[in-house]
Every structure is written in C-alpha cells, then in structure tokens.
N, C-alpha and C positions, 0 to 999 in steps of 0.2 A: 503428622505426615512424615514419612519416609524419604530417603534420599528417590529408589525405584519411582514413588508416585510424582515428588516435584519433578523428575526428569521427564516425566511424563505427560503431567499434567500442567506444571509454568514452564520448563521449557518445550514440551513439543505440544501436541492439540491435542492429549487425550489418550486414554489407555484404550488397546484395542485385546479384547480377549483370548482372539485368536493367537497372537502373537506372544512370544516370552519377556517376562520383565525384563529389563535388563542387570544383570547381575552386579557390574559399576558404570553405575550414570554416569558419572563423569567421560569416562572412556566412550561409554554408548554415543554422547554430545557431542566429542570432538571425533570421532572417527564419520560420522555426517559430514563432515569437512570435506572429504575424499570422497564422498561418494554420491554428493548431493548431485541429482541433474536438473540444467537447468530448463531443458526440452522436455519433462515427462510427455507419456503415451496422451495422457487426456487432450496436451494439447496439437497432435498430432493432427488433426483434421478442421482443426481451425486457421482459419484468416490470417496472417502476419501482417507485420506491418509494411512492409514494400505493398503487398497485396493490395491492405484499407486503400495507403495512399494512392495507386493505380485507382480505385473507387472513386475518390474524393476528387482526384486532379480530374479524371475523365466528367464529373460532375458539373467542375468547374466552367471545363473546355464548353460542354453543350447548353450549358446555361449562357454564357456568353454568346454566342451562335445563335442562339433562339429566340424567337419574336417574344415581347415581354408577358402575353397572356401565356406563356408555354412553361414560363420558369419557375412559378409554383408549382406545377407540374413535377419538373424533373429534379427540385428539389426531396419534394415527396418522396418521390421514386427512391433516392437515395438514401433517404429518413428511414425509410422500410428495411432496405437492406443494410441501413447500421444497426436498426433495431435486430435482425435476426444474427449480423456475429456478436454483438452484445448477448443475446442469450447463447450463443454456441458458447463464447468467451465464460459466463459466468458457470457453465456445467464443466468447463475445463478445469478451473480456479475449484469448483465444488471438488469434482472427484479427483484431482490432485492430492488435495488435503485427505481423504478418504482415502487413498490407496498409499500416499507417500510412505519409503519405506527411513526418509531422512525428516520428522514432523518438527527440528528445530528449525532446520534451512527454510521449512514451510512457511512455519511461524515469520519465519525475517522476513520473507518474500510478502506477506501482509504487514508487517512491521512499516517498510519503508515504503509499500504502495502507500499506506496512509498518511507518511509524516510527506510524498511528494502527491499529495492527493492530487489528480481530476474528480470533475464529477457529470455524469451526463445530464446533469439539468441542462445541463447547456447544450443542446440536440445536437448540434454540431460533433462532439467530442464520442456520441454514444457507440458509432462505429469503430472510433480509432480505441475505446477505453481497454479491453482486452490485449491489444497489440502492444498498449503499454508496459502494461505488468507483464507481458511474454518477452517483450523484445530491452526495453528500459530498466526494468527492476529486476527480473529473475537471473537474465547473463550477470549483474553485476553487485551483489549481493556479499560475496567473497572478494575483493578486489576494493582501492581504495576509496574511499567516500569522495574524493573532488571526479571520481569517475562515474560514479553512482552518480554524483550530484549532474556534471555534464551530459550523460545519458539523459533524464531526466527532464532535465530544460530544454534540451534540445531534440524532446521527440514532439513530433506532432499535434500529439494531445494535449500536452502542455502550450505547444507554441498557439492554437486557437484556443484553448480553453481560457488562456490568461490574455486574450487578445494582442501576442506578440507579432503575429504574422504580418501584420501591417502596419507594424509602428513604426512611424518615419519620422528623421531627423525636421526638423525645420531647416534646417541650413544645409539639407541633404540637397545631391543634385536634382532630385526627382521634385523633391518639394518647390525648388528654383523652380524646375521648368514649367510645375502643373498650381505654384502660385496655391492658391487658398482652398484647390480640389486633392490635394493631397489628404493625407489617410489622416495626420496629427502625429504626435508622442504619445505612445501608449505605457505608464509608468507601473504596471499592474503585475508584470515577472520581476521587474527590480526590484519590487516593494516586497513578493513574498519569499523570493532567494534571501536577501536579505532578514528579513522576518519571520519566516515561516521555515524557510530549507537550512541556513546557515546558522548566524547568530543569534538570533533568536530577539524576542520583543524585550523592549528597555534594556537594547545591548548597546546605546551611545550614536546609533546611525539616525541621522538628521533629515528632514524633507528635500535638504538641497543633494545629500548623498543619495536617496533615490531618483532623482532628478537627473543625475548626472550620469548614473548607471544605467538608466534609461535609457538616457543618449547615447552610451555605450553600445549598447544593445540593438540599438536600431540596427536593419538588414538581417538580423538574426532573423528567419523565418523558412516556411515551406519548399520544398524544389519545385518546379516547373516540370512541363514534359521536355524542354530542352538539355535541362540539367543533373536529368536523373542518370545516375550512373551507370548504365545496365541495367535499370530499373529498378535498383536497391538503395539509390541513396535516400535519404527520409529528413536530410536537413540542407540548408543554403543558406550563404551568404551572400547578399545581394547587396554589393558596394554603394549604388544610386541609393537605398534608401539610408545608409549609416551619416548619419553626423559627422560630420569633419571637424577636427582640434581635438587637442588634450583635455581632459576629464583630470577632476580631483574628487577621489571617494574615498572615507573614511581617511583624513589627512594625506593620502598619498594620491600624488599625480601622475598620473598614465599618461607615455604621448601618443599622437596619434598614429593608428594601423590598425586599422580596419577590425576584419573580426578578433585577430588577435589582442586586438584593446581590452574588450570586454571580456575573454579567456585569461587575461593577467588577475583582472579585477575580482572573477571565479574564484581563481588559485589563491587569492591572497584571503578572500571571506571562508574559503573552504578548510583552509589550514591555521584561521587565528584560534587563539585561545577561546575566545568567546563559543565559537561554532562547537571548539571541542567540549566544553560546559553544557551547551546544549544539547550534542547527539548524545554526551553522557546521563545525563539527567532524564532525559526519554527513554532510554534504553532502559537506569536502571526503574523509572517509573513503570516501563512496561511490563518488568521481569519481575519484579522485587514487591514494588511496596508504590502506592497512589504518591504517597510521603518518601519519596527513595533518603538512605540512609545517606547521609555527608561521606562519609568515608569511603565510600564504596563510588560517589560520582565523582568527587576528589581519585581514584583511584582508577578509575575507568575515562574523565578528562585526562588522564596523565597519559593513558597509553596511547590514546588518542593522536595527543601530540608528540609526542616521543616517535611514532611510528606514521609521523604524516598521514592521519587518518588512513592506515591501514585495517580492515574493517577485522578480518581473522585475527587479527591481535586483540582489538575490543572486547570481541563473543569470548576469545579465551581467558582473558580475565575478568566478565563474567560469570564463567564455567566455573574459575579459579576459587573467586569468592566465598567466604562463608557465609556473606547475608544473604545470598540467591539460595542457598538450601537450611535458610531457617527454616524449624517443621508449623503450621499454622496455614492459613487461608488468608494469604494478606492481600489477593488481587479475587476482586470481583469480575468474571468470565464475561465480555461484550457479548451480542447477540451472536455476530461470525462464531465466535470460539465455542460458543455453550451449543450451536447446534452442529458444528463440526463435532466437537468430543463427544456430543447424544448418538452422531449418525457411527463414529468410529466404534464408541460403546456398544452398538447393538449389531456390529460387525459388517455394516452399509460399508461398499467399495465403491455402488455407482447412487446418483441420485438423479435424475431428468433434471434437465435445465431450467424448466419452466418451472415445476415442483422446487427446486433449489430459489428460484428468484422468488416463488410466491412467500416461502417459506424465509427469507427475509426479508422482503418488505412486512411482512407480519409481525417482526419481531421489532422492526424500528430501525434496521441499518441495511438498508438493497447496497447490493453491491456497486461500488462506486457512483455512490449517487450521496455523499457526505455533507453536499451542500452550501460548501464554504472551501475552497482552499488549504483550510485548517486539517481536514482531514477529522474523522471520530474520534471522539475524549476519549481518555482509555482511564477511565476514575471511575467510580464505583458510583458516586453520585448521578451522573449522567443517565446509569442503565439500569438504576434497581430501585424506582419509582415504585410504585403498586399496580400502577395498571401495563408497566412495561413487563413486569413479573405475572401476572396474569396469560399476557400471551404467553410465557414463555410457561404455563399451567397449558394452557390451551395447544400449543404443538405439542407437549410431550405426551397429553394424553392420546394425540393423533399415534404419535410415532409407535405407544404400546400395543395400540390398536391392531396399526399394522403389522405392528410385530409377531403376532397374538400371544398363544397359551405357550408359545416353541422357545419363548425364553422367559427361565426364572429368575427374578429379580434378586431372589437368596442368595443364588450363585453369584449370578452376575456382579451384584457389589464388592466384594472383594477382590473379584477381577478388573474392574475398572476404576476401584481406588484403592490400588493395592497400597494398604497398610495405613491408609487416611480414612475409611469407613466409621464413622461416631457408632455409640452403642445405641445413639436415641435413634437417630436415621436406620438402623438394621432391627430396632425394635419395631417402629414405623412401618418398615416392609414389610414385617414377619406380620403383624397383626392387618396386615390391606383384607380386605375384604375381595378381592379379587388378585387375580394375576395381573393382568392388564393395570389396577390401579397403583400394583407393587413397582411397577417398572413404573409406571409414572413420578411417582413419589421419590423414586432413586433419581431420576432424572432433574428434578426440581428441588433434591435436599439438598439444605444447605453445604452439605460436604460438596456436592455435583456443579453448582453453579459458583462455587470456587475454585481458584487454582493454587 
C-alpha cells in the first residue's frame, strides 16, 4: 500500500473515484485542519440540541401536570419523536461522511463519538443522540481535549444517559430537606470520566476516588425552563443538590465551591500523564495497528502533555509519523468504516436514513447504540467472526446490485485502492462470472475490508 491509499484509506473513509488522489498525503491530511466544518449541509435540517432539549423539558413539564393514567401517554409521544431525529440524525452522520470533502476530521468526529459513547438503548437518550455528535464532538474536535472532554460530560446525553441528572449529595440541602425521598448519589459519570474518558482502567484510581468524585459532581445536571438562557443553555448547576465539603481524589484535595470543585477535579484527570497514555494508545490503536507500536504512543503521550492536550498537535504527530504509513493492512475496517468506504467507492453522496440504519444494524454496529459506555472495539477480533463477514458478503452483493452493469469492477479497483489492489483480488474480479459479482468480490476482498 502506497502513501496516496493509507491517506485515504487509514486516515480518511475511503477512496472516492470521482475525486483526485492526492498527490502528498501528508499535505492533503493537515490542510483538513483549515478547512474542516463543523456544521456540514447534511446536518442542516436537523434538530439541535437547544431544540431536543425544548423536547425533553416540555415532556417533563406535561408529564408532571398530568393525571397519572396520562403519563404513559405523553411519554410515548415523546419516544416517537426522539425516535424520528434519531433517524434524521443518523442520515446526517451517513451522508456527511459520503460527501465530506475533509474524510480525516470525519474519521475523528467518529473517533471520539465512540471513546465518549451514548447509546440509545437507554430510550431516554435516542432523541438527544444526534445533538451530541452535532453539538459535543464535531465543534470540538480541533481544540483541547479537557474541552472535548467538558463538552461531553456536560451535554445532555451524557448527563441521562450515565444517570447524572439527578444525582444528589446526601448531605445536599435538598437531600436534608426531602430526607430519604431524595434521588441518592449516582457514581456512574465519575466512574467512566475516570475510566473510560480520562485515564483509563488499572490507572491507580480507587472505589473511594470515585466515590468522592461523585460527590463532586452532584448538581451537575439538565437546565429547567427557568434556567435556560434564551433557550440555548443545555447545562446547570444546581447548588441544593451538590454535596458540601472538600473532596480528596486521586491524592489531591479539592475545597469546596460548588460546580467549580468538580471543573478542578476535570482539569487535573484531563491533563495527567495517565489520560495522555491513554488518548495515545487509542489513537495510535485506531490509526496504526490493534497492537500500536511503543514508540509511536510513547511519542504521541508526549505531545499530548507537552501541549496540554492540545488535540491538533496529536493528529500532527500522527500525520508526522513513520509507523502510520507503514505500507500493509494492519487495521481490520469496523462495520461504520467498511460500509462508508463501499458507499464512497461506488461514488454514493446521499443514502436515506432508514436504508443507512438498516444497513447497520445488519452489519452488527447501529449507530450509537454500542451498548455499553465503552463505546465499539476497534480490533479486528471483534468484527471479523465468520458470520459477521457474511453479512458483510450479503450487503455488498445488495449494494452491486444496485449499482448494476454502470460500474466495472476492473476499473474501479484501482481507483478505490489506489496502489494497495493484490494480483489475487484483481484476478478474482477479472475471472467473476458476472459484473454484479465482480464489484461484490472488490467490496469483500480482502484488500477492501482493510485499511
């Protein structure tokens, strides 16, 4: 594989025929920087997040209001319409990636939806899931990780999804007044900022340091209709339910002040050394290699910390790298990736939303529905079972189908893996027994469903 195809193929989604190689990858990679947006067209006509929220709150208001045979009701009602910008949301996210003219910024913009995963199993969250990766991950993407990280934690989706909204101190005034009908401490955002966002698991943090971060964290939650700023603020802190005293996390003691307690507590997990080890090691696992190289996460923690998790400094060293354009198929392509780079390859711009969600949950990864916090593996073991490879036998004979006789598979493979095409795999085409089968077979060669 060629410099042109890794640029195209491990760092962006995918070669698109229409379009020109890039003549230096490298340059092609960082000049994305400047030009990436993070409002594309697709998402134009979709729901935002001030908007959901307007949803959600008014949901709240009429549920409260209403006699109790009524509130299954107007929950429903509300279920329905999270369900429909959930599918407007996922045709956005689809044909983004389809038309992006920046497919590295693309790539990040799925990068870190999954390491700060929602998922809508949790019905609650299916409405706000779109708003997140529009409004939380895509503005902040370029900019530094304790921003990304704060965005994050404090949108919406996250704050019901990980049941922060109503986590309340015990020794809170609220919990005083309302005694044993109060909501509890809910320890479930501290445990995976800590675990899952920042430092990562068997990084030295202890049950009592989530415990205590918890405590922090109380008040942290949803705004009100009183509180909304003009009708765009999307976070609150609500002093009656935070914990009062000083907090000791991770050996250092916080005193107390309010939201800003748990904002110190942020800053200091977002910029230790640990967190930079792990955003390195995911990075280079996602880019590189299931096994990323020492050197290279040793090299990429460095700039990490040297630059206050400055995120544009990471991706350029990165870019920088020799091990990210070793030539080889060292990453086996998730579902997302393998049916974005089929639809880019066969020169698809738009996909319908509902065709887009059918077509992964088919493959084994719907869109933000991961399951777990954790967000989807990004290892080869995870997605190249035999029966998970099947399906992915089974969409691409669809997608030839559709495509019919008006694309040859001869051509096409050198355009879509410029310079990484094997002699077996363009043997294989040559000898298909149909057109339709030839473009199948490119789609599912092994050259194809690696990057």
């Amino acid at each position: 594989m060629h410099a042109p195809a890794i640029a195209l193929n491990r760092f962006g989604l995918g070669a698109r025929p229409d379009e020109a190689i890039p003549a230096d990858p490298r340059r092609w990679l960082l000049t994305q920087f400047d030009t990436y947006e993070a409002a594309p067209a697709p998402w134009a006509s979709v729901r935002r997040t001030p908007r959901l929220l307007d949803l959600w709150l008014t949901q709240q208001r009429e549920a409260r209001q209403a006699p109790q045979g009524q509130r299954s009701g107007i929950r429903e009602a509300y279920l329905r319409a999270g369900r429909d910008d959930y599918v407007a949301a996922v045709g956005a996210r689809m044909n983004s990636a389809l038309q992006t003219s920046t497919p590295f910024m693309e790539r990040l913009v799925h990068f870190w939806a999954n390491h700060f995963a929602v998922s809508v199993d949790k019905l609650l969250v299916i409405g706000l899931a779109g708003g997140f990766e529009a409004d939380a991950i895509r503005p902040n993407i370029l900019g530094t990780f304790e921003d990304l990280l704060l965005a994050a934690v404090r949108h919406p989706a996250m704050l019901l999804y990980l049941d922060q909204a109503q986590s309340t101190g015990p020794g809170s005034p609220l919990a005083r007044r309302r005694q044993q009908r109060a909501a509890g401490l809910n320890e479930n955002l501290a445990r995976e900022i800590l675990e899952l966002h920042t430092l990562g698991v068997r990084s030295g943090y202890t049950q009592e340091d989530v415990t205590e971060f918890a405590r922090a964290l109380t008040g942290w939650t949803l705004p009100n209709d009183e509180s909304r700023d003009g009708g765009q603020g999307t976070f609150r802190f609500v002093p009656a339910l935070h914990e009062p005293g000083s907090r000791t996390v991770l050996g250092r003691t916080y005193a107390e002040g309010g939201e800003q307690q748990a904002r110190a507590i942020i800053h200091d997990a977002a910029t230790s050394p640990q967190t930079a080890r792990h955003i390195a090691t995911k990075l280079a696992r996602h880019f590189v290699a299931d096994d990323p190289p020492a050197a290279l996460v040793e090299r990429l923690s460095d700039t990490f910390a040297r630059t206050n998790g400055e995120l544009a400094a990471v991706y350029r060293e990165l870019i920088a790298s020799t091990e990210a354009w070793q030539p080889g198929h060292a990453k086996f392509k998730a579902p997302w990736e393998w049916a974005v780079s089929s639809l880019r390859a066969l020169e698809r711009r738009e996909l319908p939303a509902t065709q887009a969600i059918h077509l992964m949950n088919q493959l084994g990864q719907p869109v933000w529905r991961p399951g777990s916090p954790a967000g989807y593996d990004d290892i080869e073991g995870t997605w190249a079972a035999p029966d998970a490879l099947l399906r992915r036998v089974e969409a691409a004979q669809r997608m030839a189908e559709q495509a019919g006789n008006g694309v040859d598979a001869r051509l096409l493979g050198p355009k879509a893996l410029p310079g990484a095409l094997s002699p077996a795999t363009a043997g294989a085409i040559a000898r298909a027994e149909s057109g339709t089968t030839a473009l199948a077979l490119l789609l599912v060669s092994p050259d194809f469903l690696r990057r």
